[in-house]
C-alpha positions in Angstrom: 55.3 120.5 240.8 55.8 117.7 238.4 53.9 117.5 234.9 52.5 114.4 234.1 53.0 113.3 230.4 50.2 112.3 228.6 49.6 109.3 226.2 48.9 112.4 223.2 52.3 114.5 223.8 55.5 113.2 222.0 58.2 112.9 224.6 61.0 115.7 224.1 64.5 115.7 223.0 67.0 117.9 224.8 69.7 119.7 224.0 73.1 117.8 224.3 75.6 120.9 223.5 77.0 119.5 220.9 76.4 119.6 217.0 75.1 115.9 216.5 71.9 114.5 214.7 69.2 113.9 216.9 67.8 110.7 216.8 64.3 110.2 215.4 63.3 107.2 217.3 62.0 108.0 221.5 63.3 105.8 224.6 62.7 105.4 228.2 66.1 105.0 229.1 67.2 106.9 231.9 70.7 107.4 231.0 70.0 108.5 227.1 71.4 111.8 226.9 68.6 112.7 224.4 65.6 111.4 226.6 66.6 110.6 230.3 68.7 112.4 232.7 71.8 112.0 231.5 74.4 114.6 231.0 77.6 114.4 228.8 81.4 115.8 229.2 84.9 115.5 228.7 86.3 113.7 225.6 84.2 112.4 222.1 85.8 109.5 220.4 84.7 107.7 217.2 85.0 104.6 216.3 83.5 100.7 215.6 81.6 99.0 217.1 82.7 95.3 217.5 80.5 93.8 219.9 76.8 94.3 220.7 75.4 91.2 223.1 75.5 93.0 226.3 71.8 94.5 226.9 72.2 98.5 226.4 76.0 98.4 226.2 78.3 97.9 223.4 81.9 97.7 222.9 83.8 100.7 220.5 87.2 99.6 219.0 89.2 103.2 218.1 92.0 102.8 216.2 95.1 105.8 216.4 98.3 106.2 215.3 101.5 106.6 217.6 104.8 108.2 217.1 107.8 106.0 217.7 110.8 108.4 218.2 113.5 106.1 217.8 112.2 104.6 214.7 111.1 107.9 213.7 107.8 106.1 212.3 104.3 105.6 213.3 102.4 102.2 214.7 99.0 101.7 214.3 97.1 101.1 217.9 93.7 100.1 219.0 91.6 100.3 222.4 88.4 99.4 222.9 85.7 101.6 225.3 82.6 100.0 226.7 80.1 102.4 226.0 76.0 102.6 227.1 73.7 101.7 223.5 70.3 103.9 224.5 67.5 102.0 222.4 66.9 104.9 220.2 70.1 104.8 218.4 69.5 101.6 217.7 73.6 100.4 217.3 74.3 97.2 215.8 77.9 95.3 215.4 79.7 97.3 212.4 78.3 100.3 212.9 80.5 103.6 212.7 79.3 105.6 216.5 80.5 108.0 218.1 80.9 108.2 221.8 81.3 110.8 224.6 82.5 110.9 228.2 79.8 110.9 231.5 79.6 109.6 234.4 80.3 106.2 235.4 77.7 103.7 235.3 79.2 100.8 236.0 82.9 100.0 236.8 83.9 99.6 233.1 81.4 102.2 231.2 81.8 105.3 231.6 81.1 106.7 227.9 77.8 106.6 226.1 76.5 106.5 222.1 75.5 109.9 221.1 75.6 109.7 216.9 75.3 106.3 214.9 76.6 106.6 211.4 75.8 103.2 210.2 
């Protein structure tokens, strides 16, 4: 039996797992992790985001450093993640985010916003 949500009640926000601020604004999006269906796993990576013109999607630039044995030094590297944007994080180009692993939902993006730190 399904409950039918009424115009009064104030849609809820589940529990992720993980120790992250909530956010304050409410979506409709299906795959929010707070709001919709969606369920999180795997890795969490921080980072930039560098781009935001795709609709709900943005792209996350993580820079890391790697060892160089021969050299016996360190080189600074960078990937970028696309990454599903619910609307109630509202992320912006600039902003620090971090992002988490699910399930693809699309060929490229298979990680989604779960904290914006502006």
């Amino acid at each position: 039996m399904k409950v039918k949500k009424s115009a009064t009640t104030k849609p809820s926000v589940r529990d992720i797992g993980l120790d992250v601020e909530k956010p304050k604004s409410s979506c409709e999006d299906n795959h929010c992790p707070f709001h919709g269906q969606l369920s999180v796993r795997g890795t969490t990576l921080s980072g930039t985001v560098v781009s935001a013109k795709m609709q709900n999607t943005v792209v996350v630039e993580r820079e890391y450093m790697r060892y160089l044995p021969k050299f016996e030094r360190y080189e600074k590297r960078t990937s970028k993640y696309l990454a599903h944007a619910p609307p109630c994080l509202q992320t912006k180009m600039g902003d620090k985010v971090s992002i988490m692993e699910c399930r693809p939902l699309s060929k490229r993006v298979s990680y989604v916003v779960i904290e914006n730190s502006q």
